[in-house]
N, C-alpha and C positions, 0 to 999 in steps of 0.2 A: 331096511336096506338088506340086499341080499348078502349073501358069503365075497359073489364078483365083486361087486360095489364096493364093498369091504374091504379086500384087496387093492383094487384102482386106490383107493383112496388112501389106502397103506403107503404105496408106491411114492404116490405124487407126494407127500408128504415128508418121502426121503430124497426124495428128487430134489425138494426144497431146502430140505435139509444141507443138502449136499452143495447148495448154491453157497459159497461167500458172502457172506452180509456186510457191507459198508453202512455203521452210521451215518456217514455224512453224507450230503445230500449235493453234488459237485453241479457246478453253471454247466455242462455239458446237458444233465440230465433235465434240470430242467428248460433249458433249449428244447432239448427233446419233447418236452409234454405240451410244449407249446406249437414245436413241426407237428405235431402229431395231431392237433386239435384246432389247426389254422382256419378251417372251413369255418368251424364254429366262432370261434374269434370274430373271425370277417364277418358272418350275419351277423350276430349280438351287434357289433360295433356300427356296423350299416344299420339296422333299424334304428338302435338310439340317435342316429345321425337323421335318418329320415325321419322319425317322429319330433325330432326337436327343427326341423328345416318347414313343417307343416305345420304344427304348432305357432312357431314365428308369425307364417302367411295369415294366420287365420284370425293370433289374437288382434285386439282393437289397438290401432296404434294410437299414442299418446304423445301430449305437446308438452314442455315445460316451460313457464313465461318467468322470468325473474324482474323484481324491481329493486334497485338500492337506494337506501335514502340513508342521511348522515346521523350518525352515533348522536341523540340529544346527549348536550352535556350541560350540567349544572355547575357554577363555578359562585360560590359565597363571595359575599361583599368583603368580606376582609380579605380572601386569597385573593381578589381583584386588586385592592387597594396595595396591597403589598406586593406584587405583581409590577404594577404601576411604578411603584416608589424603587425599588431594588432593580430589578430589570437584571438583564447578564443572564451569566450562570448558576445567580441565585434561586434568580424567578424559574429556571428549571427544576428547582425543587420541590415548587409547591404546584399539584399536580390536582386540576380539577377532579369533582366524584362522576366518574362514570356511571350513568343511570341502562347499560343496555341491558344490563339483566331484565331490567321491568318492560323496557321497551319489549324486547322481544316475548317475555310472556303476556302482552298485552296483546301482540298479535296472535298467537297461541290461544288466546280466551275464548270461552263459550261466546260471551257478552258477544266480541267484535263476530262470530263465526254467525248469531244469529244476525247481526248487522248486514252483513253480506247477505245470507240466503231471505232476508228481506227484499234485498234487490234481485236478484237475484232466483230466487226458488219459486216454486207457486205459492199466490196470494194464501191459502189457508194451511201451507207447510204446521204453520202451527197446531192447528184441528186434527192434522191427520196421522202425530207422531205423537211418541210419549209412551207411559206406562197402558197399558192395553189398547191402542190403538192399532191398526191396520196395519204400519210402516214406522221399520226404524229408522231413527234421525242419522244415522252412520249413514245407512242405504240413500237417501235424501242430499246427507249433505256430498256424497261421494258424487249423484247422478247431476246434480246439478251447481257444485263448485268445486267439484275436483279433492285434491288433496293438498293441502296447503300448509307450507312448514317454511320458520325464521330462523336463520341463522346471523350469531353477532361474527363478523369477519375482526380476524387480526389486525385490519387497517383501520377497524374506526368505523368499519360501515355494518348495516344490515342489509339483510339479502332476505326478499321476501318472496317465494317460491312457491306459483302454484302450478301442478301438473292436470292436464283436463286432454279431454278428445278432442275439442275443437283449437286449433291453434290461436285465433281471434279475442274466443272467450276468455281464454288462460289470460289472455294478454290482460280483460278487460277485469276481471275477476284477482288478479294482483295489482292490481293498480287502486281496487277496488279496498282491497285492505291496509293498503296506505289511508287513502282518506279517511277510512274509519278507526286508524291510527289517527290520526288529525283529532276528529271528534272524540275520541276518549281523552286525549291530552288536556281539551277543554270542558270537559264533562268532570275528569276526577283530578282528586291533589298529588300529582304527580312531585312537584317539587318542595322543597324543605320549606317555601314562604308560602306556598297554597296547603301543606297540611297545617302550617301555623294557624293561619288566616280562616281556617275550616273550625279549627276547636277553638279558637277565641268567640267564632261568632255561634259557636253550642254553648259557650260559654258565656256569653254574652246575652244571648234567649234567656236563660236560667236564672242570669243578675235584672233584668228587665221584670222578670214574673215575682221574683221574688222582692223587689223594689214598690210593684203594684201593691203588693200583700201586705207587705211592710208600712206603706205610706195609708192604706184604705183603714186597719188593724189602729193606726195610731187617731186617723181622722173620728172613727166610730167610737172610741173609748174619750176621743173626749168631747163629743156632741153625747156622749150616756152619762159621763161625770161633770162635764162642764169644770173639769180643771185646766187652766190654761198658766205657762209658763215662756217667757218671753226667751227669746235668744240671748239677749243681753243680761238676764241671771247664767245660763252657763257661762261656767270659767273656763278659762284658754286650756287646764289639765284635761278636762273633758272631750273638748275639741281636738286636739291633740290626741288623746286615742285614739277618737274614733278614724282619723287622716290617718294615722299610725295603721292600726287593725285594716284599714280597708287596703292601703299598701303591700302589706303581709299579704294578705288573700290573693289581692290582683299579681302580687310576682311569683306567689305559687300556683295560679294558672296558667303564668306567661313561661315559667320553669317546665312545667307539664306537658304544655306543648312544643314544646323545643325538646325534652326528652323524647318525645314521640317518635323522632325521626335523629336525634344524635345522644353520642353518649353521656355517661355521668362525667365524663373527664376533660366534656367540652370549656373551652374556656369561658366561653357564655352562661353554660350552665354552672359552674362555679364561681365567677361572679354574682349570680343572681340568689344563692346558695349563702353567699358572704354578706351580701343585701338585706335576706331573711333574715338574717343571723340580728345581724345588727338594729334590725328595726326589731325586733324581741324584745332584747336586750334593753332598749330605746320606752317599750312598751313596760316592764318591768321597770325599771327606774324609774315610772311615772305611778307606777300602782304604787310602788310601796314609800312612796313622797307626796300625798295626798296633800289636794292647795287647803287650807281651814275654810276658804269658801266654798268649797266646794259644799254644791249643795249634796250631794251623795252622801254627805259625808260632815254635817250638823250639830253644834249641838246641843241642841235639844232635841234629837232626833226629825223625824220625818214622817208625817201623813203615810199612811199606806198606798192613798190614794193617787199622791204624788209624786212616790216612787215608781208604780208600777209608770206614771206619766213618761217618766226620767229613761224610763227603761224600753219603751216604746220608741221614745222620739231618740235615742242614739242608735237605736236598732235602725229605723226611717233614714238618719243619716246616713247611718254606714254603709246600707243596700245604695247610696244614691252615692257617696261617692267611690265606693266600689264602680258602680255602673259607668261613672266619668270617665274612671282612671280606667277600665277593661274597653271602653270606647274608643279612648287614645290610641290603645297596643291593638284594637282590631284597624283603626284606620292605618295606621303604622304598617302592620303585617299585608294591606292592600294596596298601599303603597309598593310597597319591596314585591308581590308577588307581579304587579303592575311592570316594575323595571327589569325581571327576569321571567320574562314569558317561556313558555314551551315552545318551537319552533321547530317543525319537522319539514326537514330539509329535503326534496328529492333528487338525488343524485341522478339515476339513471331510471329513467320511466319504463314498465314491460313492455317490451312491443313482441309483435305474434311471431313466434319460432318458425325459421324455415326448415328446421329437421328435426325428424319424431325423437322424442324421447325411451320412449318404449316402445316396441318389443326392441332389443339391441341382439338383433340375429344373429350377427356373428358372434356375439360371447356367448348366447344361447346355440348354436351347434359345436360350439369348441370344446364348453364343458359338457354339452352332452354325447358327444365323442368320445371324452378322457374318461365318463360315468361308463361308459358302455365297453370301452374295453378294460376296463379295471376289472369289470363286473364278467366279462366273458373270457379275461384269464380265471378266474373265480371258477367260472362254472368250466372251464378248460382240466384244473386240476382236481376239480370233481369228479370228473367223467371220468379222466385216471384210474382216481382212484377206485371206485367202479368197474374197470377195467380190470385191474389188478386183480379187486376185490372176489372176481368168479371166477381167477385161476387158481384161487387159494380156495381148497376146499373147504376149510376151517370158515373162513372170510362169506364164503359162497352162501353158506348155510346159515349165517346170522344172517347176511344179504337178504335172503329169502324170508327168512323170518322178519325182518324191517319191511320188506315189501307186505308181507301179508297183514304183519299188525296194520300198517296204515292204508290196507286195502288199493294199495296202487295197480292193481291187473283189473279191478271194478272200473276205477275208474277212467283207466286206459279205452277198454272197451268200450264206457257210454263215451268219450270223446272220439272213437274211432267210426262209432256208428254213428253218429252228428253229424260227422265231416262226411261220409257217404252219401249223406239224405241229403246233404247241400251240394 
């Protein structure tokens, strides 16, 4: 800089000096930076208003179809029963088990979602998605069912919502995951007497196989020994445990599936708890009060041969009337799951929306309005400061130095030569 320079810059600096400085920053003044930069304001707030009024026009419009169908409710045979009996303002206090949590993540499921885009989607949808294949299953199931989402309502109902392009389809495609709501009710153990009635009869498979084994195990050891012992030498103590022992068994499966789906503090489960107990107990006071006939139990002891007999043919029993008594409790439990069906109720069927769901234009230019001039007071008190900024000498010369570090005069020019050639 020369000596003049020097000087000017001297000057202005006492010039400044010599101004009054107010900390605070008064509503007049910034009035003022906003008179001052109204032009600006105006276009910012006009483009974002024009890009979000073209945007609207352009994107795809979209339907929503909704279906309601009624909260399944599961109500136990005892709260029914008591229900019945008391009535009034009792029976408002026993207040069936709401199952909508599962309902609605049942519509929510991959399971039902490939249900649908089976009707729905192209025949080899499946072929063509997955881990390295050509197309993801999002992109698939968006282009041809939409977007589909359950809600449990405060009243009791669900609300099964699908959004799609075509008004018709939505309709047909929510309607379409009710029924396949339907089919998994009757496909899986939704309720407390169909997950019983599910593990008695795994339960029951396993008393079957192990009965075969049990009875072939006894038949072949004595067609190899040819020892043979009549029913009428075992004593009633014998019999009696094995009826005892196989009781034991059958009510701690019949416990096991009943905790499956409630708690330790069930009143069912603790009776059957009290059951166990007692038939032990029952089991025990039999072992250690052995009958003197018993043949187990001789004495002049026992053949070897005819023990392992003894020990075979109670084992035979026990698998066999184990398998009775879990027969009973699986008919039992098909029984009960028989009297409380799943029943999915259609309240209000989809039918096809007469007004788009999406794009909703007017919310889409109002906040792209409020974005645009937020953003163009923004850049209003920028430019200010900017302004300010190159009457301050001090200011100027950093100015300038921020302009050069980020090469903004470079790139000024390739944008100003662009706009010429166009």
């Amino acid at each position: 800089m020369t000596e003049k320079q020097h000087e000017e810059a001297n000057q202005q600096r006492e010039t400044f000096a010599a101004c009054p400085e107010d900390d605070e920053i008064s509503l007049l003044d910034l009035m003022l930076v906003l008179a001052r930069h109204k032009k600006l304001i105006f276009r910012i707030t006009a483009a974002f208003a024009i890009a979000a009024i073209i945007l609207s026009l352009v994107m795809t419009k979209q339907y929503k179809a909704t279906a309601r169908i009624l909260n399944p409710v599961e109500q136990s045979a005892m709260a029914t029963l008591l229900t019945q009996q008391l009535g009034g303002g009792v029976a408002e206090l026993i207040k069936p088990e709401i199952k909508g949590n599962i309902y609605v993540g049942m519509l929510k499921s991959r399971t039902l979602q490939d249900w649908v885009l089976d009707r729905f989607g192209p025949p080899d949808w499946r072929d063509i998605t997955g881990y390295g294949k050509e197309n993801l299953r999002k992109d698939i199931v968006k282009e041809y069912i939409g977007e589909a989402d359950a809600v449990e309502d405060k009243d009791g109902t669900i609300s099964m919502s699908v959004v799609f392009t075509d008004p018709v389809k939505a309709a047909e495609i929510a309607n379409a995951h009710v029924e396949g709501l339907k089919w998994m009710a009757d496909t899986f153990a939704v309720t407390g007497a169909s997950q019983r009635r599910l593990y008695l009869e795994k339960e029951l498979e396993k008393a079957r196989v192990s009965l075969n084994r049990a009875e072939a195990d006894f038949q072949k050891y004595q067609q190899e020994t040819g020892v043979y012992m009549g029913e009428a030498q075992l004593t009633a103590n014998i019999q009696n445990r094995i009826n005892l022992r196989a009781q034991v068994a059958a009510r701690e499966i019949q416990l096991n599936s009943l905790l499956a789906y409630a708690t330790p503090q069930n009143p069912e489960a603790i009776k059957l708890r009290n059951q166990i107990d007692a038939l032990k107990t029952e089991i025990q006071r039999l072992e250690e009060q052995p009958d003197p006939g018993d043949p187990l139990n001789p004495e002049g002891g026992m053949p070897a041969a005819r023990f392992e007999y003894l020990e075979k043919y109670r084992e035979w029993k026990f698998q066999e009337v184990l398998y009775g008594t879990l027969m009973k409790f699986f008919e039992t439990a098909r029984l009960e799951e028989a009297s409380t069906p799943v029943v999915i109720q259609v309240l209000d069927r989809a039918d096809p929306p007469e007004m788009r769901f999406k794009p909703k234009r007017k919310l889409m230019v109002i906040l792209a309005t409020m974005l645009g001039f937020f953003v163009a007071v923004f850049a209003a008190f920028v430019a200010e400061f900017i302004r300010r900024a190159k009457q301050d000498p001090d200011q100027s010369v950093k100015l300038k130095e921020f302009s050069e570090a980020l090469e903004l005069e470079k790139y000024t020019r390739i944008f100003r030569r662009s706009s010429r050639r166009n």
